[in-house]
C-alpha positions as CSV (number, residue, x, y, z in Angstrom):
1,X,-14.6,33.4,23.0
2,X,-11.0,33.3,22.3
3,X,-8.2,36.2,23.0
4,X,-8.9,37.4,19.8
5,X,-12.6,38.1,19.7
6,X,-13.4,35.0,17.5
7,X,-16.1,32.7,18.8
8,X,-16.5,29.0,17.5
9,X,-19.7,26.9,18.4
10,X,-19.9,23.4,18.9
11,X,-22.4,20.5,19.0
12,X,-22.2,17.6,20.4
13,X,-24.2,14.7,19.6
14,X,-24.3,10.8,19.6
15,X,-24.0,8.6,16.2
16,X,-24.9,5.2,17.6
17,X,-22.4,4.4,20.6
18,X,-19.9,7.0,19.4
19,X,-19.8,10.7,20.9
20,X,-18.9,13.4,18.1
21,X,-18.4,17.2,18.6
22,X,-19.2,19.3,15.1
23,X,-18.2,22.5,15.0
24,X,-20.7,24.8,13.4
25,X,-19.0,27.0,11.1
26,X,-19.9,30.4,9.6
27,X,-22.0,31.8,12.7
28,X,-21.1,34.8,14.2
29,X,-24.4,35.1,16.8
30,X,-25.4,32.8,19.2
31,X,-28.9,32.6,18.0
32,X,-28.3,31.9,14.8
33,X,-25.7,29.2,16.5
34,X,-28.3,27.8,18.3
35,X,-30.6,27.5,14.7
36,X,-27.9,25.7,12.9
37,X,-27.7,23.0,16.3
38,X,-30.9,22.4,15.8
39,X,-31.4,21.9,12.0
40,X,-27.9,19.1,13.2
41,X,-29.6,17.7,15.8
42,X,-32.7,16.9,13.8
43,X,-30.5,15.4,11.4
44,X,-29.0,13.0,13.9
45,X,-32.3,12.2,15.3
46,X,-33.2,11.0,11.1
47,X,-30.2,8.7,11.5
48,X,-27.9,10.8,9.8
49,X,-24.4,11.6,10.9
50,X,-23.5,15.1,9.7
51,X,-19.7,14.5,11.2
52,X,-18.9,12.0,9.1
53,X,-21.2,13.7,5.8
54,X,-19.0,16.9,6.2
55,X,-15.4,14.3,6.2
56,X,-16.9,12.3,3.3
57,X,-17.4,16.2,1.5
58,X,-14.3,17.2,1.9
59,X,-12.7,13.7,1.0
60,X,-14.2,14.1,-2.1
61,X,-13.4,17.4,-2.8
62,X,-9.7,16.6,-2.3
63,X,-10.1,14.1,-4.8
64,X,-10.6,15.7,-8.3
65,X,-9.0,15.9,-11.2
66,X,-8.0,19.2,-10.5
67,X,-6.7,19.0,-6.7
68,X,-4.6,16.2,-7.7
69,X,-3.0,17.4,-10.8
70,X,-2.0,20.6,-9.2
71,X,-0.8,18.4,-6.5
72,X,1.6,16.6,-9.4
73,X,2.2,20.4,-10.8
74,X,3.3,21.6,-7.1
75,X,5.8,18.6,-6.4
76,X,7.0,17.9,-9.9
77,X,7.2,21.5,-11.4
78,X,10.8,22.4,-10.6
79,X,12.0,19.4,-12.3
80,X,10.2,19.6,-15.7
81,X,11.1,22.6,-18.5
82,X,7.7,22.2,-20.1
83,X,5.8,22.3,-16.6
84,X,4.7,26.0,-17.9
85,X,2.9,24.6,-21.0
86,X,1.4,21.3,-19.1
87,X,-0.1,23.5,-16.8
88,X,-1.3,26.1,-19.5
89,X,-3.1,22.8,-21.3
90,X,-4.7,21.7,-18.4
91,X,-6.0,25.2,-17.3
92,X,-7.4,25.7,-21.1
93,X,-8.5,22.4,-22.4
94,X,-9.1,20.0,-19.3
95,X,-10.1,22.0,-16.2
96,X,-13.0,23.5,-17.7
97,X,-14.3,19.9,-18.8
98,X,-13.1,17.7,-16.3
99,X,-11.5,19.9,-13.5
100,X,-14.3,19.5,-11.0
101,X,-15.0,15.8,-11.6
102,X,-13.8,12.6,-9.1
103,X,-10.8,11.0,-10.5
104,X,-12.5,7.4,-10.2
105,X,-15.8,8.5,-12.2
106,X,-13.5,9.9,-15.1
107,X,-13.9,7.3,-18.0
108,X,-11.7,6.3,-21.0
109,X,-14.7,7.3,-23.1
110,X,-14.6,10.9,-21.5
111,X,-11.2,11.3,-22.3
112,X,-11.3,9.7,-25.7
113,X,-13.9,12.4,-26.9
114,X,-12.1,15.4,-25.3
115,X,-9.0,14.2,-27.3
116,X,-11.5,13.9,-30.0
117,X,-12.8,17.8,-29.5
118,X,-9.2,18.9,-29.2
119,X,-7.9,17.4,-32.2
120,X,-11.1,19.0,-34.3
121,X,-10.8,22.7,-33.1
122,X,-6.7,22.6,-32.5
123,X,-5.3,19.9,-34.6
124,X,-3.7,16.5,-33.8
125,X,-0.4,18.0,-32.7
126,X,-2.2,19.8,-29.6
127,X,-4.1,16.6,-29.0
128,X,-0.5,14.7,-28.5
129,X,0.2,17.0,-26.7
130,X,-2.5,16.8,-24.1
131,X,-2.4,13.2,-23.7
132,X,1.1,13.5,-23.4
């Protein structure tokens, strides 16, 4: 337990030759601990490597549409005067479509038919816009 009353459990566990410690997360008793070691321990002995399925999640979650244009919006804002209405466009039009999305699995197509959609229900000057 550490100095300030939180407690962290860990398992550790072999994927082929290499030696991995996961830490269980969201456990606050140690039965319930011990539960979760389990269920990852019977995952391991299936040939599965829950270490490296939890880096591959959260790899992937750092690489949407969304994380990476906010990304470009943090770094870039200060410089632009219409940073305000790119990020207004992108909260309104595109996150809700394509927010949550992988940036490689994003087609032209996609993109072509939400310009498309835009242009229909706010005109062709907001769909410049947008691909601007």
């Amino acid at each position: 337990m550490a100095a300030g009353g939180h407690r962290s459990y860990v398992v550790q566990y072999r994927a082929g030759t290499i030696s991995r410690r996961l830490t269980i997360k969201g456990v606050l008793k140690l039965a319930d601990a011990r539960k979760e070691a389990r269920a990852v321990l019977g995952a391991v002995a299936k040939g599965k490597d829950p270490l490296e399925d939890r880096r591959r999640e959260t790899a992937a979650s750092a690489n949407t549409l969304k994380s990476i244009a906010s990304e470009y919006f943090d770094r870039e804002g200060a410089k632009l005067r219409t940073m305000a209405d790119r990020r207004a466009t992108f909260n309104r039009l595109i996150f809700p479509k394509l927010g949550a999305r992988q940036i490689d699995s994003i087609r032209r197509r996609e993109i072509v038919q939400l310009l498309d959609k835009i242009e229909d229900e706010s005109g062709a000057v907001m769909a410049d816009h947008t691909l601007a």
